[in-house]
Every structure is written in structure tokens, then in C-alpha cells.
BAMAR-706542 format. One record per atom (N, C-alpha, C, O): atom name; x, y, z; residue number from 1. Coordinates in pm, whole numbers, plus 50000, padded with zeros to 5 digits. Layout:
N
atom,px,py,pz,nr
CA,X,Y,Z,NUM;
...
//
This chain:
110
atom,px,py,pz,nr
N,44468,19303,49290,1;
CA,44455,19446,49294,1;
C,44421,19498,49155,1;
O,44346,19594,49139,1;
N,44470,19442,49069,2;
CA,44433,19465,48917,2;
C,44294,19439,48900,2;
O,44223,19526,48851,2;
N,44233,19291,48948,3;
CA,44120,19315,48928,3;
C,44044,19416,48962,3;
O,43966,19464,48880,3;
N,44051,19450,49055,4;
CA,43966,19568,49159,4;
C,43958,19688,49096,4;
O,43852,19748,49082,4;
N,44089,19737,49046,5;
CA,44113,19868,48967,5;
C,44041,19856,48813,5;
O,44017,19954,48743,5;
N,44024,19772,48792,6;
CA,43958,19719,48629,6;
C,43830,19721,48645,6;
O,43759,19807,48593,6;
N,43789,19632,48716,7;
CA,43634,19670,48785,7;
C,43582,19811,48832,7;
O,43473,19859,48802,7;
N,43674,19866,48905,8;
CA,43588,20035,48982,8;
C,43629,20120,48819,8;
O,43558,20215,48784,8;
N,43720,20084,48753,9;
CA,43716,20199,48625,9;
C,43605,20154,48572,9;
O,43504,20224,48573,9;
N,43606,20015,48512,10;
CA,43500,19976,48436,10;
C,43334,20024,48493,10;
O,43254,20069,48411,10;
N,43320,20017,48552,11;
CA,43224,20104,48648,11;
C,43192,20230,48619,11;
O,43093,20262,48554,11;
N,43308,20339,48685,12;
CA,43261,20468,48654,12;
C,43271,20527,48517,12;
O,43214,20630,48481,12;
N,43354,20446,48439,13;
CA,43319,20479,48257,13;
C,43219,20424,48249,13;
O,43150,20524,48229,13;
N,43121,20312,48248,14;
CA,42974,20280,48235,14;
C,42889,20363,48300,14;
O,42779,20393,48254,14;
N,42938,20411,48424,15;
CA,42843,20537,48449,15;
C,42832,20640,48360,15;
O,42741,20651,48279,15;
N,42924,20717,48375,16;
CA,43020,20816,48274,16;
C,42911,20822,48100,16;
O,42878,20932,48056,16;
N,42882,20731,48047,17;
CA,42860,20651,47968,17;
C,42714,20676,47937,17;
O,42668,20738,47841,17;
N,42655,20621,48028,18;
CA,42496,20619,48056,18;
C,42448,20746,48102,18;
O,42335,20780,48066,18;
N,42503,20809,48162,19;
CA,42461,20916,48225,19;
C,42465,21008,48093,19;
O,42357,21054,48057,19;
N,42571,21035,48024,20;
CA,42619,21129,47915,20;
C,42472,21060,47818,20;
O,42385,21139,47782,20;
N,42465,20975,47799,21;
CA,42318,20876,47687,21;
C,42220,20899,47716,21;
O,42122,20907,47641,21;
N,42224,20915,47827,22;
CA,42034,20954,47906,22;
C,42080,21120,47869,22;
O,41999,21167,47789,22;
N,42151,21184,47893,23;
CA,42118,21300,47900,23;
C,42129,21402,47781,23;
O,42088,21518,47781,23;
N,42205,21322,47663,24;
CA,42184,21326,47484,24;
C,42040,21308,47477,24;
O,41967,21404,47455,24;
N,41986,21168,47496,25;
CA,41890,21136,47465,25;
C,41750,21205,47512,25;
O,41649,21177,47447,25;
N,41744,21277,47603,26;
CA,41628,21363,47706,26;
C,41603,21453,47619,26;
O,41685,21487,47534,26;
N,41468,21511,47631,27;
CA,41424,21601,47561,27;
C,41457,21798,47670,27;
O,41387,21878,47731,27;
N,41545,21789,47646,28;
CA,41592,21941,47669,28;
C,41656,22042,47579,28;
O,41691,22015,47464,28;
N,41676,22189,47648,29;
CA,41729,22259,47526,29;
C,41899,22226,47554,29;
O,41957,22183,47654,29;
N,41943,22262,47435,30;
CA,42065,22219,47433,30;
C,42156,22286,47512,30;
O,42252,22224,47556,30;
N,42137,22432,47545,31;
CA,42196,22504,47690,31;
C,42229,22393,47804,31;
O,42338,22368,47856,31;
N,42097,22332,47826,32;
CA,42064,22277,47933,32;
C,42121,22143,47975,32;
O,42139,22097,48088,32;
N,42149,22079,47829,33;
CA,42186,21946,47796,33;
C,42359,21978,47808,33;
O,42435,21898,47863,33;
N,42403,22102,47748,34;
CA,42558,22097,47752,34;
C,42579,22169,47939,34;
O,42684,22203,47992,34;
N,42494,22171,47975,35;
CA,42566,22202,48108,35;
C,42495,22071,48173,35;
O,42532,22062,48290,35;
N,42441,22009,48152,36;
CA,42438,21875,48220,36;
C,42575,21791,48183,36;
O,42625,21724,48272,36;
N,42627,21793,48072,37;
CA,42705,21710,48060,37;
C,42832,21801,48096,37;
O,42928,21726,48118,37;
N,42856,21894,48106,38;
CA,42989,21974,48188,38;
C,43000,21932,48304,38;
O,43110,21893,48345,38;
N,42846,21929,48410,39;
CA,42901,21872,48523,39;
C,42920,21740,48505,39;
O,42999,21690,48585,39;
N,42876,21673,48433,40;
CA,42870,21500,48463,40;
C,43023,21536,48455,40;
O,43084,21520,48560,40;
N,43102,21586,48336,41;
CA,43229,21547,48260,41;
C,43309,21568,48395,41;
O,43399,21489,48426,41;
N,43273,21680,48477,42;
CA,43324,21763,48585,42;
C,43347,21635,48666,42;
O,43459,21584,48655,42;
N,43234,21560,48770,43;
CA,43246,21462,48828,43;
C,43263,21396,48787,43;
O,43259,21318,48882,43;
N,43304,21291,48642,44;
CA,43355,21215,48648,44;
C,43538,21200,48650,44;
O,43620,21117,48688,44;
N,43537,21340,48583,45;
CA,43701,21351,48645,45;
C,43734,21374,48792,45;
O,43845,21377,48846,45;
N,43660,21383,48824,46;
CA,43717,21411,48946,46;
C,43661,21245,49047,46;
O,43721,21198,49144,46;
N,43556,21199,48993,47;
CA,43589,21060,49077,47;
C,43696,20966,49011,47;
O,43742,20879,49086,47;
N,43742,20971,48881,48;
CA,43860,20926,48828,48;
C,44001,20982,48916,48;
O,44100,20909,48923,48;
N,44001,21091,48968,49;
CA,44099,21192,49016,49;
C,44117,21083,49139,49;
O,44219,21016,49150,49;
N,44030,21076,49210,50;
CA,43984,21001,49308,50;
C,44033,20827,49318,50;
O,44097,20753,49392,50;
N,43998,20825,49262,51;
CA,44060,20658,49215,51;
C,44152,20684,49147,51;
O,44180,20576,49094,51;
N,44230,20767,49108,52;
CA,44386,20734,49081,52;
C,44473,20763,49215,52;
O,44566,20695,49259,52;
N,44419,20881,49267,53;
CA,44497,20872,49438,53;
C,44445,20727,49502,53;
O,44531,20662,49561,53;
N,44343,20685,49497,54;
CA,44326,20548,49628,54;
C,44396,20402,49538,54;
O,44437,20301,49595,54;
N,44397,20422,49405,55;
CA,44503,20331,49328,55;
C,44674,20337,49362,55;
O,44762,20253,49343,55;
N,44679,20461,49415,56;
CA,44819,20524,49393,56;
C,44862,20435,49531,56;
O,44938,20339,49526,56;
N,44795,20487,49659,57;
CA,44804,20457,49757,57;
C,44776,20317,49802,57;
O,44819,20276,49910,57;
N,44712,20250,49729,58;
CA,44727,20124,49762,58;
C,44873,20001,49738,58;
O,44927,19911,49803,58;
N,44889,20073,49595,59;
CA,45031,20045,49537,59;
C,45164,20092,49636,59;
O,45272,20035,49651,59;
N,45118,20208,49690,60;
CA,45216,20243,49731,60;
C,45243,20154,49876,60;
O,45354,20114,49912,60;
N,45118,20133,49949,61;
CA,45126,20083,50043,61;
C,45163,19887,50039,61;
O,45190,19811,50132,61;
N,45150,19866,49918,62;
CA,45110,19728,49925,62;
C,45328,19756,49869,62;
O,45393,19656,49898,62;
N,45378,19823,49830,63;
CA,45499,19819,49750,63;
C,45613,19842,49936,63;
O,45730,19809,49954,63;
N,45520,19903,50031,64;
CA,45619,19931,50146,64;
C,45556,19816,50235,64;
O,45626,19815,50337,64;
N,45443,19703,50247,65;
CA,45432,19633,50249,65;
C,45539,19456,50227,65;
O,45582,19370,50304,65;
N,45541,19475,50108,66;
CA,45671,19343,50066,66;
C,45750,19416,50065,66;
O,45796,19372,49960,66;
N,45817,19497,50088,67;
CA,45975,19559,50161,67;
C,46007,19540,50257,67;
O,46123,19504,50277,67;
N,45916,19555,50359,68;
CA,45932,19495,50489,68;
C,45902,19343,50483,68;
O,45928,19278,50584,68;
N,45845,19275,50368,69;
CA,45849,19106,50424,69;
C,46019,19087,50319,69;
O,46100,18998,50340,69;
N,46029,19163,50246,70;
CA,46165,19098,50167,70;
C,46250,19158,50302,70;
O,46344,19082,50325,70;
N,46247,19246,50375,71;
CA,46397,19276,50450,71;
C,46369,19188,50607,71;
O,46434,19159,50708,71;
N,46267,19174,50567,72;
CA,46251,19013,50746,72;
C,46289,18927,50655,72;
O,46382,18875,50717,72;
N,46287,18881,50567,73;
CA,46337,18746,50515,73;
C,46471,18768,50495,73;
O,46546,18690,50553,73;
N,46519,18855,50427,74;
CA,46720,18882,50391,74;
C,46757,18890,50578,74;
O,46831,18812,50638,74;
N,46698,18983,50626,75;
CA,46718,18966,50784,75;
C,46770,18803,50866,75;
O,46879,18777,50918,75;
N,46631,18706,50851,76;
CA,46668,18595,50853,76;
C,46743,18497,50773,76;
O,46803,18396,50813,76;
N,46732,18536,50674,77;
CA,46878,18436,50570,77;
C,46987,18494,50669,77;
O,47024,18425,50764,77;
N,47041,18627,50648,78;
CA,47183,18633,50676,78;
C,47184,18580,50859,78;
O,47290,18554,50916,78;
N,47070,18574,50919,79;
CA,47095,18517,51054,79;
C,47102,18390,51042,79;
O,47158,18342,51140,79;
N,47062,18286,50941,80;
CA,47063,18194,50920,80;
C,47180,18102,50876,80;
O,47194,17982,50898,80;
N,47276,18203,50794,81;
CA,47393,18197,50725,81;
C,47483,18198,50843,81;
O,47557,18105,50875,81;
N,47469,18322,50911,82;
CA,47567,18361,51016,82;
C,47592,18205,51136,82;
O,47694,18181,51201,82;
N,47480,18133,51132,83;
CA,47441,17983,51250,83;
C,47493,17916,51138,83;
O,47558,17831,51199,83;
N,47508,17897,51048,84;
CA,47638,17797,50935,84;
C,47675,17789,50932,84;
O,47740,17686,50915,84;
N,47713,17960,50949,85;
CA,47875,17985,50903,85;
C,47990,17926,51007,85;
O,48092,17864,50979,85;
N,47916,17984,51193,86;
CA,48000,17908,51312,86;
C,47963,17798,51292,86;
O,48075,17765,51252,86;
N,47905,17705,51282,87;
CA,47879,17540,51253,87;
C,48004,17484,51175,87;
O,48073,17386,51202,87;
N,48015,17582,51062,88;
CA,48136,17520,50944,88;
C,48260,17506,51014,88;
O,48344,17415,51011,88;
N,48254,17665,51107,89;
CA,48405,17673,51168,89;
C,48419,17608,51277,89;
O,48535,17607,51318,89;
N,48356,17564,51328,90;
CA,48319,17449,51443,90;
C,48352,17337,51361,90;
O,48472,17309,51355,90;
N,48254,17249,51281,91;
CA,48356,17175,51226,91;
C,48465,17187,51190,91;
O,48535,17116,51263,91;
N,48544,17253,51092,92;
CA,48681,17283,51057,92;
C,48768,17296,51172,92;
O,48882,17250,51172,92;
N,48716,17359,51273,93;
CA,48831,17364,51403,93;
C,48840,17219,51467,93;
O,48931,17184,51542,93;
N,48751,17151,51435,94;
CA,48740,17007,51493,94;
C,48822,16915,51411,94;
O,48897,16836,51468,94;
N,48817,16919,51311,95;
CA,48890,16843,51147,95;
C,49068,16907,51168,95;
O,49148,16833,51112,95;
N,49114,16996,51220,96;
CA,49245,17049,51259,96;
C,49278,17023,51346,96;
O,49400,17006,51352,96;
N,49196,17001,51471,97;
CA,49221,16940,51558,97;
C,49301,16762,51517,97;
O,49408,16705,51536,97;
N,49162,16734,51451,98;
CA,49202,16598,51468,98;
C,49310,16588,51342,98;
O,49348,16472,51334,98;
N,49352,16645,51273,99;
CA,49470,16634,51163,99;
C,49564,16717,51223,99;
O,49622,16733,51116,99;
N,49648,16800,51320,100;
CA,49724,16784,51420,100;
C,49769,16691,51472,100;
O,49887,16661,51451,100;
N,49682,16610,51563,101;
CA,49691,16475,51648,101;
C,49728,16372,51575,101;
O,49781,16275,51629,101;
N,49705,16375,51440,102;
CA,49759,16271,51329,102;
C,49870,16298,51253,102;
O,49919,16215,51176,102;
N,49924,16438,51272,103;
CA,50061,16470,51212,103;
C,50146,16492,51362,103;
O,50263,16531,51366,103;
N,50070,16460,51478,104;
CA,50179,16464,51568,104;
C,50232,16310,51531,104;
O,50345,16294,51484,104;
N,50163,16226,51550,105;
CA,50165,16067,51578,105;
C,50284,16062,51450,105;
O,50404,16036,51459,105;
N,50198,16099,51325,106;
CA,50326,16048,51233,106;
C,50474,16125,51241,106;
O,50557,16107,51153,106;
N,50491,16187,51322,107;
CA,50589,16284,51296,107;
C,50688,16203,51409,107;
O,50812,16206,51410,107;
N,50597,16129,51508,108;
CA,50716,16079,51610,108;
C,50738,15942,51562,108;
O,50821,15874,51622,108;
N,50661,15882,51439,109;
CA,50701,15747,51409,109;
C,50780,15776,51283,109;
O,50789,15696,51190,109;
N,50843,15911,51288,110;
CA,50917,15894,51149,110;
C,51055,15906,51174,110;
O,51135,15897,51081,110;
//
């Protein structure tokens, strides 16, 4: 995404750029030349204006994007944890079981 945003600026400042050079460089009166370059200055802020909202919004979208893959993944860990967690206590209830049955035995041979 960085590239992309580096590229479309790099772009409309080379426009920005050339356009303002051609239009120094043209043989007009200078009235004519400073209101050529008012509007250029005009549109280029405003296609900058432009690409900072579709920058904004991409960020924004790409930022509510991995929120929803980080909260499906914490989603599945803790479901994942939760199938462990009864596994553990499944074993452990099994391990008490059988250490009961071995403190019954010793308890009647003592």
C-alpha cells in the first residue's frame, strides 16, 4: 500500500511540476501565466485532497480488515484452549480416579 501511495504522489507532483514549467516557460502575459498557475495550484490541491481521502480510506479499511482476522483468530485460540482445557480435566479426572483405587488398595493392606 505504501508503494501505491508513493507512486500516485510521485505522479501528481511530476505533474504538478511540468505543468507549472510548461506554463513559466510559454510565451504569455504574466496576468495570464499567474492565473494559469492558480488553477493548476487549485487542482492540484485538490487532487492531493483527493488522494488523501482514498489513502485515508484504504487504511482505514485495510485497519477494520485485520481486526476482524485478529478477532477470528483470538476467537479460535480461546475455542481451541477451551478443547484443552476439558482434555486436561478429562485426564486429571482419570489420574484421580486411578490414584483413589490405589489409595483404596493400600489403605486395606495397611
Amino acid at each position: 500500500m505504501s508503494n501505491n501511495s508513493n507512486t500516485l504522489l510521485a505522479v501528481i507532483a511530476g505533474s504538478a511540476i511540468g505543468a507549472a514549467l510548461g506554463i513559466l516557460y510559454a510565451p504569455d502575459k504574466g496576468v495570464n501565466t499567474r492565473k494559469k498557475i492558480a488553477e493548476q495550484a487549485a487542482a492540484t490541491k485538490e487532487n492531493i485532497a483527493d488522494t488523501a481521502i482514498d489513502l485515508k480510506d484504504r487504511v482505514v479499511n485495510k485497519v477494520a480488515t485485520e481486526k476482524q482476522t485478529l478477532d477470528t483468530r483470538v476467537e479460535s485460540l480461546v475455542s481451541d484452549v477451551s478443547y484443552k482445557t476439558e482434555d486436561i480435566i478429562n485426564t486429571l479426572e482419570a489420574k484421580l480416579i486411578q490414584l483413589k483405587a490405589k489409595n483404596k488398595k493400600l489403605q486395606k493392606t495397611s
